[in-house]
N, C-alpha and C positions, 0 to 999 in steps of 0.2 A: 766073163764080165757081163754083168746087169746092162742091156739096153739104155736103162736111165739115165744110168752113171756115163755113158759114154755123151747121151743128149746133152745132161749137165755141164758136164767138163765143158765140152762144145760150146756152150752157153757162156757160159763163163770166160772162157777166154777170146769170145767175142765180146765181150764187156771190158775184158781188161787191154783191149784195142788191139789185139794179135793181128799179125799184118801176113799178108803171103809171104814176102821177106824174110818173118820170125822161121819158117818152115826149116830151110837146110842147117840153123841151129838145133832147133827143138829136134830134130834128125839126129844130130851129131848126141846129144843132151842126154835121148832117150838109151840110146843104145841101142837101136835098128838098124836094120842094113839098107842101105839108099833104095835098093831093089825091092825090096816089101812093097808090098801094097799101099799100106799108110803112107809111108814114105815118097812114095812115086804121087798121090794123090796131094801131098801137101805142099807140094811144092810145083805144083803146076798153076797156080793163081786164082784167082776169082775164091778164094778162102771161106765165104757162104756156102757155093756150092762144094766147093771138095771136105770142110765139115762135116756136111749131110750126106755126104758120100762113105766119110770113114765112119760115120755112127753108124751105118749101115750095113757096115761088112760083115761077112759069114762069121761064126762064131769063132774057125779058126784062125784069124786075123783079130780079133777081140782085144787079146792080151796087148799084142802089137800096138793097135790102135788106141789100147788105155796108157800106155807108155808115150806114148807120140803128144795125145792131147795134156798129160801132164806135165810133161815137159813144156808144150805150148806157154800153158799159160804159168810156166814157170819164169819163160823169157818175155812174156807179154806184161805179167807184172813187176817184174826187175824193173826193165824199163821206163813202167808207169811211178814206180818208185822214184828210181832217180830223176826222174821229170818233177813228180809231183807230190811227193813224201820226202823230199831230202832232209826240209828242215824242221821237221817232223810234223804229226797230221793228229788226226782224232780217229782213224779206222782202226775200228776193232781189230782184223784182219791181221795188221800191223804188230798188233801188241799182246801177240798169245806168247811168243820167246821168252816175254819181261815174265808172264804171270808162271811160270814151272818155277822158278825160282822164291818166286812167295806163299806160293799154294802150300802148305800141310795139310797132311792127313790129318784126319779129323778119327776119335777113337769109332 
C-alpha cells in the first residue's frame, strides 16, 4: 500500500470524528487479529498519535493497516450518519448508491 493512501484514509477518518472507542469495532470490521500491530495501536487511545503511528508501519504491516483504517472510517461515518444524515443531507458522499442506478452507458 502507497504511503498516501494510508495518510489519507488517517485524515479522513479524523474528519469523520473516529473516536479511540471506534478502535475494537473497526478491529472486529477489518478482519485482523487483536494481536497485529495495527490492532494493538488502535486501540490504546490518544487516536492522533496511534494514526501516525500506523501510517507508519513497515510495509509488512501495510495491508493490515489499510484494512483497519477503512474500517475505521467505516464506523466513524455510520455513526456521523445516523447523528447527522438520517433525514437526509446534501453530501455528495451520501448519494453515489442512488447514481449506479441511473447512470447509462453512454455509446
Amino acid at each position: 500500500m502507497r504511503f498516501a493512501v494510508l495518510c489519507d484514509l488517517a485524515v479522513y477518518s479524523a474528519q469523520a470524528g473516529a473516536t479511540a472507542e471506534d478502535g475494537p469495532e473497526s478491529v472486529l470490521l477489518a478482519g485482523i487479529r487483536r494481536t497485529h500491530t495495527p490492532a494493538v495501536l488502535i486501540t490504546r487511545g490518544r487516536l492522533p498519535e496511534q494514526l501516525a503511528k500506523i501510517t507508519n508501519l513497515p510495509l509488512a504491516e501495510r495491508v493490515k493497516a489499510f484494512r483497519l483504517l477503512v474500517a475505521l472510517l467505516a464506523v466513524a461515518d455510520r455513526r456521523r450518519r445516523e447523528r447527522y444524515c438520517m433525514d437526509g443531507c446534501s453530501h455528495a458522499r451520501h448519494q453515489l448508491g442512488g447514481q449506479r442506478d441511473t447512470e447509462t452507458a453512454t455509446p
